[in-house]
C-alpha positions as CSV (number, residue, x, y, z in Angstrom):
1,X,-27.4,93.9,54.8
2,X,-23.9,94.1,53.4
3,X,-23.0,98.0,52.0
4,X,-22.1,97.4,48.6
5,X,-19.0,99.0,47.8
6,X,-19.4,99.9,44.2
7,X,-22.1,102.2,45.8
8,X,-19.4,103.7,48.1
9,X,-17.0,104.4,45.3
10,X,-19.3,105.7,43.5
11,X,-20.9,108.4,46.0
12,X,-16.9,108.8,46.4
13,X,-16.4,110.2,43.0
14,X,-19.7,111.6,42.8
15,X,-18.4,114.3,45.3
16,X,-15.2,114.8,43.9
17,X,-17.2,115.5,40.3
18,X,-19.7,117.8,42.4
19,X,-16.7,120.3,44.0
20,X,-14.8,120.2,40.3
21,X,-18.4,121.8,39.1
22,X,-18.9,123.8,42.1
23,X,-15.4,125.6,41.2
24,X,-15.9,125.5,37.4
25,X,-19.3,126.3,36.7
26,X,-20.1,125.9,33.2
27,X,-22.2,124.1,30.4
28,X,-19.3,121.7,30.4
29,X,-19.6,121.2,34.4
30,X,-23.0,120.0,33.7
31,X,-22.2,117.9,31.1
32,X,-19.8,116.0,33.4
33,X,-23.1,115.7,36.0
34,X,-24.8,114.0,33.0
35,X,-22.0,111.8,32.3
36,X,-21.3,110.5,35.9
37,X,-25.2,109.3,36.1
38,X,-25.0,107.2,32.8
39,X,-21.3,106.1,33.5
40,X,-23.2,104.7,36.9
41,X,-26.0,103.3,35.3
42,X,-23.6,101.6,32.4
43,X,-21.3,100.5,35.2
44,X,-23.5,98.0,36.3
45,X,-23.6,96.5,33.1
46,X,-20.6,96.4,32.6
47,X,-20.2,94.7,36.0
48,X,-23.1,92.0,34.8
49,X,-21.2,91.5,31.4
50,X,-18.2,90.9,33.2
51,X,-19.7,88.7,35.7
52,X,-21.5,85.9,33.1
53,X,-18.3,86.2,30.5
54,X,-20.9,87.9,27.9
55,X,-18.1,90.7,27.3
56,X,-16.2,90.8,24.2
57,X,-13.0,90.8,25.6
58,X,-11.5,89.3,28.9
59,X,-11.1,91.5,31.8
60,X,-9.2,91.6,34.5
61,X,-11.3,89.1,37.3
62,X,-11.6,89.6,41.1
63,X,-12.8,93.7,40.1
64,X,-15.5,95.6,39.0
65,X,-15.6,97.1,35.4
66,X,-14.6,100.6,37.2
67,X,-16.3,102.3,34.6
68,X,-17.4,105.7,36.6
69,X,-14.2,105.9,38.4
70,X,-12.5,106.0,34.7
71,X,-14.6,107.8,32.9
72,X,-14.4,110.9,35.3
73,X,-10.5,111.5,34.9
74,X,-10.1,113.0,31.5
75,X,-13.0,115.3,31.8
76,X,-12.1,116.6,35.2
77,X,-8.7,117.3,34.6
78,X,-9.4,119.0,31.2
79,X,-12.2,121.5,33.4
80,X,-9.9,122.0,36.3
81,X,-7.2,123.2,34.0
82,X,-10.1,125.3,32.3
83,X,-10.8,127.2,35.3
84,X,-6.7,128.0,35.6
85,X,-6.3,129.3,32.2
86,X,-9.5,131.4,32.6
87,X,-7.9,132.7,36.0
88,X,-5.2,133.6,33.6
89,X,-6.7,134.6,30.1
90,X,-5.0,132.0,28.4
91,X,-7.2,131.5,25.4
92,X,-5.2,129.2,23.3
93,X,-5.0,127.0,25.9
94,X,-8.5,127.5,27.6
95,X,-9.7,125.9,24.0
96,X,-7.2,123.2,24.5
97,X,-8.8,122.2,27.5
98,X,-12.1,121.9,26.6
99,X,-10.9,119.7,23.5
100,X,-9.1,117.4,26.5
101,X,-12.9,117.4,28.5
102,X,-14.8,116.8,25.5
103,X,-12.2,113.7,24.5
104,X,-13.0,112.5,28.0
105,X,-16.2,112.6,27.7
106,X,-16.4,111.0,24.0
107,X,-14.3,108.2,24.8
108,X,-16.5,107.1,28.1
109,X,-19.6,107.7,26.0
110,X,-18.4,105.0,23.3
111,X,-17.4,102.5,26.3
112,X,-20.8,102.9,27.3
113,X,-22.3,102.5,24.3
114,X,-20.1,99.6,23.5
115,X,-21.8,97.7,26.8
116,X,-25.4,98.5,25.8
117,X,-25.0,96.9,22.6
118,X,-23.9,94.0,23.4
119,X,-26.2,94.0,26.8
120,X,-29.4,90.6,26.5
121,X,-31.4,91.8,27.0
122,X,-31.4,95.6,26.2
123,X,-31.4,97.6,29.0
124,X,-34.4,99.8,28.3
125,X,-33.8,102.4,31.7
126,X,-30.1,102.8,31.0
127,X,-30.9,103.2,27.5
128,X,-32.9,106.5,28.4
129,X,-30.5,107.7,30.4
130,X,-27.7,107.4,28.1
131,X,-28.9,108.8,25.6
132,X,-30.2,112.1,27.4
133,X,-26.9,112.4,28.6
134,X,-25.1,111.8,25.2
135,X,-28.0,114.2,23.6
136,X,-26.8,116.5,26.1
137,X,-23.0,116.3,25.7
138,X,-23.5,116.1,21.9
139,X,-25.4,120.1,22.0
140,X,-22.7,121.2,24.5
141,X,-20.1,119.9,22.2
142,X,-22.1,121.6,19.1
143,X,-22.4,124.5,20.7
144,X,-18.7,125.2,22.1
145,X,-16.0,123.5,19.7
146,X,-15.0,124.7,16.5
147,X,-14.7,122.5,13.1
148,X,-11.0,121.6,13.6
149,X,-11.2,121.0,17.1
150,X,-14.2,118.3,16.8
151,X,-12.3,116.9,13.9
152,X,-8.9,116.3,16.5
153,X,-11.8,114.7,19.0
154,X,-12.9,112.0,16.2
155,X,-9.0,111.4,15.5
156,X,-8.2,110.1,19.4
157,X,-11.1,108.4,19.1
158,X,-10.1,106.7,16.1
159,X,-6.7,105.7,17.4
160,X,-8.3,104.4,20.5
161,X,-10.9,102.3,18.8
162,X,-7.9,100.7,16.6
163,X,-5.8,100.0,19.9
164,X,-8.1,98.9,22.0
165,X,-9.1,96.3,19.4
166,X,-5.4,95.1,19.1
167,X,-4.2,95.6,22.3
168,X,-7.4,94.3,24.6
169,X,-6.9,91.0,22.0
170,X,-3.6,90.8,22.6
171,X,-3.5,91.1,26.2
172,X,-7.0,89.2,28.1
173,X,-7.2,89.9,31.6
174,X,-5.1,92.9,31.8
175,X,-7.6,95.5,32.3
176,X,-10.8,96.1,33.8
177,X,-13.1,98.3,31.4
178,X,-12.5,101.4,32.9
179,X,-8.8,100.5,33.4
180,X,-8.8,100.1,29.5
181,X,-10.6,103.4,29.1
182,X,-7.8,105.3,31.3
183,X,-4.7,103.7,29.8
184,X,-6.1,103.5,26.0
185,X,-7.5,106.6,26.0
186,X,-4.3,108.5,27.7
187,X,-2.3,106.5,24.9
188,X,-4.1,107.8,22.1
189,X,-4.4,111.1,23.4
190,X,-0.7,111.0,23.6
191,X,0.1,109.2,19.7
192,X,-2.3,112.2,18.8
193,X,-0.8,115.5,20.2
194,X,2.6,114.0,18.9
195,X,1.5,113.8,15.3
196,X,-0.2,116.9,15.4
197,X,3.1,118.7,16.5
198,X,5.3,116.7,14.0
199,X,3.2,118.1,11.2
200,X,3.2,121.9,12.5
201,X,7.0,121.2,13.5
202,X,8.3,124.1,11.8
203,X,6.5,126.1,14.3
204,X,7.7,125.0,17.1
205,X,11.3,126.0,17.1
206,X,10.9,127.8,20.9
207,X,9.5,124.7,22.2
208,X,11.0,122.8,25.3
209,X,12.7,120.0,23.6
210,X,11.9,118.6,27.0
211,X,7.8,117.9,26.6
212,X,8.8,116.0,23.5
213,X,10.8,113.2,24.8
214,X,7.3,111.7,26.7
215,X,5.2,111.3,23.4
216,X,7.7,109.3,21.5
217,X,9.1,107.1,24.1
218,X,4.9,105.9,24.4
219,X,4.7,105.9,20.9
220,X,8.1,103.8,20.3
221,X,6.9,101.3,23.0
222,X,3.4,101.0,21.4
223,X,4.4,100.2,18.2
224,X,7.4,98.1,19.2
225,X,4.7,96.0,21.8
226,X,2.2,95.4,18.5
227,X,5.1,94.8,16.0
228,X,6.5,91.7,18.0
229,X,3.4,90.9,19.6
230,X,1.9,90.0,15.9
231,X,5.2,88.5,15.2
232,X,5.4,86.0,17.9
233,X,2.1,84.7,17.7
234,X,3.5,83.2,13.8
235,X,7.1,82.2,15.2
236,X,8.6,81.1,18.2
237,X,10.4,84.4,20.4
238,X,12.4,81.9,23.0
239,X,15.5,80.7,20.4
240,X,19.0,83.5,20.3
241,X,18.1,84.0,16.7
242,X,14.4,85.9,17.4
243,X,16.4,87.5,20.3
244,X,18.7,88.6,18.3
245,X,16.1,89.8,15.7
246,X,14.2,91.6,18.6
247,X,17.3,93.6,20.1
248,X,18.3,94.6,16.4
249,X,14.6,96.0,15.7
250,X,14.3,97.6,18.5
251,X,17.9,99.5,17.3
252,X,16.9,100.1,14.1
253,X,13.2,101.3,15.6
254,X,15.1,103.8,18.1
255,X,18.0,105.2,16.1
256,X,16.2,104.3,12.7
257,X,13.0,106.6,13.8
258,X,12.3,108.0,17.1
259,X,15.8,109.8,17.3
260,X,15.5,111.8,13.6
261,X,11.6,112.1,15.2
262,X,13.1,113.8,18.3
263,X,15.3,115.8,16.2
264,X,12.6,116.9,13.7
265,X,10.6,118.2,16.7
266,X,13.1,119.8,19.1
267,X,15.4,121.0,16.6
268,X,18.7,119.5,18.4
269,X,20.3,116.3,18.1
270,X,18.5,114.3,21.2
271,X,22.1,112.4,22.6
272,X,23.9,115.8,22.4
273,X,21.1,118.1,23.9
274,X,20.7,115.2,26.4
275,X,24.7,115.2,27.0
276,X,24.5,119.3,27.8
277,X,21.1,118.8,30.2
278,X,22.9,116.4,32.4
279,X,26.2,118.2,32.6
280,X,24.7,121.7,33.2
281,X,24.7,121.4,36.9
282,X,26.3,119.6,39.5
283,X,23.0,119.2,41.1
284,X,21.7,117.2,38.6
285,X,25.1,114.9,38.4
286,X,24.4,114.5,42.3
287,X,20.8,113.4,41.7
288,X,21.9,110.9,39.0
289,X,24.0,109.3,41.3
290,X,22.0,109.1,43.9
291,X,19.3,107.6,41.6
292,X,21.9,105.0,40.6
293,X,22.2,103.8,44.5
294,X,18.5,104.2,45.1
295,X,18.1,101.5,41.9
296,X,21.1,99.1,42.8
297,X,19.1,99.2,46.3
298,X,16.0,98.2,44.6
299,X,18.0,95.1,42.5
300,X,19.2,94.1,46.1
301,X,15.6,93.7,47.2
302,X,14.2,92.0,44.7
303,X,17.7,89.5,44.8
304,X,17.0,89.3,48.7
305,X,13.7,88.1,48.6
306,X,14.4,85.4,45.6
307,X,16.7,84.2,48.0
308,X,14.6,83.2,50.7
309,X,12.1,82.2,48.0
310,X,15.2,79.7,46.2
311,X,16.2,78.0,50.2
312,X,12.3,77.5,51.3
313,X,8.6,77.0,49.3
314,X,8.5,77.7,45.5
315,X,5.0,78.8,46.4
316,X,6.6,82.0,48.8
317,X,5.5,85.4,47.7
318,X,6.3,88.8,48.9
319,X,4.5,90.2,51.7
320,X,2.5,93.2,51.7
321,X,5.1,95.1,53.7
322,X,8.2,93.7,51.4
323,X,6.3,95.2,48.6
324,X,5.9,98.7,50.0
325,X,9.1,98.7,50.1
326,X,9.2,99.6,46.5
327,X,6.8,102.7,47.6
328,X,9.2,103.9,50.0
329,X,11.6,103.9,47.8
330,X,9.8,105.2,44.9
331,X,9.4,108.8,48.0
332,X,12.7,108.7,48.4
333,X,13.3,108.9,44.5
334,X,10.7,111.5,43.6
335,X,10.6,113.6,46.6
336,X,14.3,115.0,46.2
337,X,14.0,115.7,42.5
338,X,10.7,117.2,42.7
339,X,12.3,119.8,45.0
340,X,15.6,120.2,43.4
341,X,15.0,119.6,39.7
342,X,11.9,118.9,38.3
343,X,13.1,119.1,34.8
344,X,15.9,116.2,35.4
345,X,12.6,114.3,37.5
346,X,10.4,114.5,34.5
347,X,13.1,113.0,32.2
348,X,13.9,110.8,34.3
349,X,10.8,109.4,34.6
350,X,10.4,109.2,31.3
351,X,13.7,106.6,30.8
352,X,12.4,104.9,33.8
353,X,8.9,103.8,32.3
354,X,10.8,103.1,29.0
355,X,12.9,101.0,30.9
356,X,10.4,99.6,32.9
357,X,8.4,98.4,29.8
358,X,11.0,97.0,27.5
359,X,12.3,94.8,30.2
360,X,8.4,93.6,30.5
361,X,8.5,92.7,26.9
362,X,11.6,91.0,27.3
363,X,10.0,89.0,30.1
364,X,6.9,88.6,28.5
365,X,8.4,87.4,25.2
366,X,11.3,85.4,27.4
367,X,13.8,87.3,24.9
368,X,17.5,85.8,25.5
369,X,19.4,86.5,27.6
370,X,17.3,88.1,30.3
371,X,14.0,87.0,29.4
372,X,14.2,83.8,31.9
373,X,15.4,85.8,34.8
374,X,13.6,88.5,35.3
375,X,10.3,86.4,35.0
376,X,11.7,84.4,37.5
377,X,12.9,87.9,39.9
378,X,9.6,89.4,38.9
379,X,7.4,86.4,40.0
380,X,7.4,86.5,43.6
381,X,5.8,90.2,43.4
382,X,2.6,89.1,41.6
383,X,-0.9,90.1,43.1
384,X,-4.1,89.3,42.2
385,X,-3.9,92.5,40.1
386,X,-1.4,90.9,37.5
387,X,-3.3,88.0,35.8
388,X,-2.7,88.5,32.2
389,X,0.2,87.9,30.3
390,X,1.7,91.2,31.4
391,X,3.4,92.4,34.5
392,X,2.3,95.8,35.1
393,X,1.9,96.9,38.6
394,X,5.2,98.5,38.9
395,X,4.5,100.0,36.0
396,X,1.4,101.5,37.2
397,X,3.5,102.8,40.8
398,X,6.1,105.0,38.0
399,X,3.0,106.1,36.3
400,X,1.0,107.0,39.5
401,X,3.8,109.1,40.8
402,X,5.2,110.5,37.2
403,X,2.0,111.7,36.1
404,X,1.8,114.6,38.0
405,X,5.4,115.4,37.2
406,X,4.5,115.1,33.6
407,X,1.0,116.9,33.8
408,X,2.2,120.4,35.7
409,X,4.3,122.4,33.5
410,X,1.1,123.3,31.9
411,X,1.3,127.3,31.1
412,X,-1.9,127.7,32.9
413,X,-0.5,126.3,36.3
414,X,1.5,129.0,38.8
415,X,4.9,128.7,38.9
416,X,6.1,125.9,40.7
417,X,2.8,124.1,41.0
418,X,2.4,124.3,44.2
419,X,1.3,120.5,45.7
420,X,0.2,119.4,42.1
421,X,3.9,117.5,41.0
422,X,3.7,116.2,44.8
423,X,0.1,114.1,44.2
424,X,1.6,110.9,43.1
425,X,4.1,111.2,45.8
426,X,1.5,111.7,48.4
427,X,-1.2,109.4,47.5
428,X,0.6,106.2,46.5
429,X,4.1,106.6,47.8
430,X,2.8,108.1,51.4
431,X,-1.0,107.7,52.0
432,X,-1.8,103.8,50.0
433,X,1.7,102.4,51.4
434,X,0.8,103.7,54.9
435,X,-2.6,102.2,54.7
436,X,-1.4,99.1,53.5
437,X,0.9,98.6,56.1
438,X,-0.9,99.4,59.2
439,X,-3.7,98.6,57.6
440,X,-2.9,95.0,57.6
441,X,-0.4,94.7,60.8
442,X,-2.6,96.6,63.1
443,X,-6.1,97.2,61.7
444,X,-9.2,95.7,63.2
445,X,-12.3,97.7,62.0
446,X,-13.2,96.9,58.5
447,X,-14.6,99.2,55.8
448,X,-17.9,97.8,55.6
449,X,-17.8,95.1,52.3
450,X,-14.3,95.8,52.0
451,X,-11.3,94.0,53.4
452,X,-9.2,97.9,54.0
453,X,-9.7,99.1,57.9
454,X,-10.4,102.3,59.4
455,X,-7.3,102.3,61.1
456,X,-5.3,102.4,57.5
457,X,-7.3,105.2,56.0
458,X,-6.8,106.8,59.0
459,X,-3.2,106.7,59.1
460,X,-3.3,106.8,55.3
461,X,-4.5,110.6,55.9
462,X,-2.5,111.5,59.3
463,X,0.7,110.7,57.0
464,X,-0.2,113.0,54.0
465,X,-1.0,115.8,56.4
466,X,2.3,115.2,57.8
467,X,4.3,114.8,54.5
468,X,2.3,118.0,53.0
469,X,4.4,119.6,56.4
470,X,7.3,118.4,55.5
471,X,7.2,119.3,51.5
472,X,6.4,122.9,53.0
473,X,9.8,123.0,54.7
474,X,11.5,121.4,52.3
475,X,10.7,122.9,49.1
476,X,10.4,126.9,49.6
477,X,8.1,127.2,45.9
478,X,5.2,125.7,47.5
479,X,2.6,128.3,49.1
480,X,-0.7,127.1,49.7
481,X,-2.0,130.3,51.4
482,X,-5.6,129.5,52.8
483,X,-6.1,126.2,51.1
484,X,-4.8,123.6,53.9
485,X,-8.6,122.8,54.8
486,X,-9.0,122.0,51.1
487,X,-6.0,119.9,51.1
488,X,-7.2,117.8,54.1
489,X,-10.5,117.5,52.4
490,X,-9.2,116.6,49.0
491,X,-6.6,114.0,50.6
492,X,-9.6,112.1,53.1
493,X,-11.7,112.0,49.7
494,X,-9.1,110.1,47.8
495,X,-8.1,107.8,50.9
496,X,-12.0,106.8,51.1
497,X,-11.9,106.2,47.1
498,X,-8.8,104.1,48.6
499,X,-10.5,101.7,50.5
500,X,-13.5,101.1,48.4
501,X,-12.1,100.7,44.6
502,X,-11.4,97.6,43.5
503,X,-9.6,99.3,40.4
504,X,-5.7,100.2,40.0
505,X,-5.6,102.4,42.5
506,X,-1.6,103.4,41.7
507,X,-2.9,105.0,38.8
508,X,-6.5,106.3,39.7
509,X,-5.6,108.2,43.1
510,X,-2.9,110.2,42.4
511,X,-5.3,111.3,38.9
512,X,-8.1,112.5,41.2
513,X,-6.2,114.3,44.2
514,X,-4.0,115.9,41.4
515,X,-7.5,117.1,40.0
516,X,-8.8,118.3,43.6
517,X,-5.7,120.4,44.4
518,X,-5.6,121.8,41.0
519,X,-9.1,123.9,42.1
């Protein structure tokens, strides 16, 4: 009998939810116990929906609805902070995390409830079992969040119920469910926090302008995405004059809105304070520069391959290895700024995905005049994973490593982190490029019900060890004490959810072994 791997990836996250409430140990801990057994349960359903074409929207094919996997994220991260800023006695923030675990929690509950409904026939034994859990979640909730703070809750998850409607419409086959719930619900959490700050903005004059710059480039793209999307369905987006159109709203969206935003909430104009960051050091003109070759590297790749693709069959794609390529180089990128400037990384990163997404809607619109080719430079890197009208799994290997950039100045964190910026570097730019490659040139022992090998995950986790050495050399602010087991146990964890998820696993591993290290 063939091991079914939803079963693995699922005993897989099952641990990693047990050792977060082994460390944490509180009525919300449970709660994320209670949630995990109906998000299994409901994942099946899900699975079936998706299976017979019952489900409302279309989802991404050739996966599973990855709705445990997803629905674990939020909460976990928001209880491992929790534990930090108890370490610390931050209270303010203490509360703010167990807003970010109940969200998590609230948003998978409504995904879950979303697939009973619409389950023929009902699903009496998941039924139960929901609603014990949700009965339970709901006292917890009662019991440990103020007035203001379950009104916040209800407002991400109104603004995730609005996009999901528009933007799983929109854009079939995209997402998986769970894929939906991460992105969606990371979005609105996002377009939340930022509103909230713009309306206590005269408070906030001490604030690093920096943390600002991340909320309103998301919220620019989102509303610059739905904006033409709507449009272009009524009017063709292909002649110069709709290009034209485009590249003027987007001007008028940036400098018209998001720039008086930025300057509203960090109290500087953004192009000057942006000038002064650059200049201040010479280390951070160095990096810059380097960046510049790492990227011009990049566009000789992508040019190299097309060629061969232009002098043989229309039909060639990129192999496996050729694609890892962009992973290497993605190391190279992070791993230098994460040790000399994290600052200058995180903004970075920020223009990157910016970047990274407005060319996407000038590909997927076919805006003049760069629409045509970069559809045409981007199409010999599709996978299975891109089979909606959107390219996104470069987007997803930015995200994957940014993330944790992005996640760890939290004031609850130690200075410096420790290994938590290094997670996306270690799990997608090391360990999942490392398995892919010798996973697929030398591996002969397969995962049972997979296609990934032994060999892979085993070299997958003999690499991080060794890049967790070198980080230790390199970067003098990392001090891991006694916690090196842990860090080989937390790394093997995530290279076994590796080779059994069928779900973006750019984005979902560097989540989960940035949640392990963090306890």
């Amino acid at each position: 009998m063939q091991l079914d791997p939803v079963l693995v990836e699922s005993a897989v996250v099952f641990s990693m939810v047990i050792c977060v409430h082994c460390a944490v140990w509180s009525q919300l801990s449970w709660c994320c116990i209670a949630l995990a057994i109906q998000a299994f349960y409901v994942q099946h359903k899900w699975d079936r929906l998706i299976r017979t074409g019952a489900a409302v929207f279309q989802f991404r094919p050739s996966a599973n609805s990855g709705v445990l996997p997803a629905s674990m994220v939020l909460p976990l991260l928001g209880l491992a902070l929790r534990g930090h800023c108890i370490a610390v006695g931050n209270v303010h923030m203490e509360r703010f995390t167990m807003v970010v675990t109940v969200i998590g929690m609230m948003l998978a509950l409504f995904l879950s409830l979303i697939a009973l409904g619409i389950t023929r026939p009902v699903p009496t034994n998941t039924c139960v079992i929901a609603g014990i859990a949700s009965s339970a979640i709901l006292y917890t909730v009662k019991q440990t969040l103020t007035v203001s703070e379950v009104i916040e809750v209800l407002e991400v998850l109104l603004i995730f119920v609005f996009l999901s409607l528009i933007l799983l419409y929109l854009l079939p086959r995209c997402f998986t469910p769970g894929e939906a719930l991460l992105i969606l619900g990371g979005i609105s959490f996002i377009i939340n926090q930022l509103i909230k700050r713009s309306l206590s903005s005269s408070g906030n004059a001490n604030a690093d302008p920096l943390t600002y710059f991340l909320p309103v480039a998301v919220l620019g793209l989102v509303l610059l995405g739905i904006f033409f999307a709507l449009l272009f369905v009524f009017m063709e987006s292909e002649t110069w004059s709709a290009s034209l159109f485009f590249h003027t709203m987007t001007g008028v969206l940036g400098l018209g809105l998001l720039v008086p935003w930025l300057s509203l909430l960090t109290k500087h104009h953004p192009i000057t304070w942006l000038m002064h960051f650059i200049t201040e050091t010479n280390t951070r003109l160095w990096l810059i520069g380097y960046w510049a070759a790492l990227s011009l590297l990049a566009v000789a790749v992508v040019m190299h391959q097309n060629s061969h693709r232009s002098a043989g069959s229309k039909k060639h794609q990129a192999s496996t290895t050729v694609r890892k390529y962009f992973h290497l180089l993605t190391v190279l990128t992070f791993a230098p700024g994460l040790a000399l400037d994290r600052a200058l990384l995180h903004l970075a990163a920020v223009g990157c995905l910016s970047v990274f997404v407005f060319l996407e809607f000038i590909r997927c619109f076919r805006i003049r005049p760069l629409g045509a080719p970069v559809r045409r430079l981007l199409t010999l890197f599709l996978d299975e994973r891109d089979s909606g009208p959107l390219i996104l799994t470069h987007i997803y290997l930015l995200l994957g490593v940014a993330l944790p950039v992005w996640l760890t100045p939290a004031s609850c964190i130690p200075k410096g982190g420790g290994l938590l910026p290094y997670a996306g570097v270690l799990a997608v730019g090391v360990g999942d490029t490392v398995a892919s490659v010798f996973g697929s040139t030398v591996g002969e022992i397969r995962w049972p019900g997979t296609k990934k090998t032994f060999e892979g995950t085993a070299t997958s986790v003999f690499a991080q060890i060794i890049a967790v050495v070198v980080f230790l050399i390199a970067d003098s602010s990392i001090n891991l004490n006694a916690s090196y087991s842990w860090v080989v146990g937390s790394i093997t964890m995530v290279a076994m959810l590796e080779a059994y998820t069928s779900q973006i696993d750019n984005l979902l591993l560097p989540l989960y072994l940035y949640i392990l290290l963090m306890i």
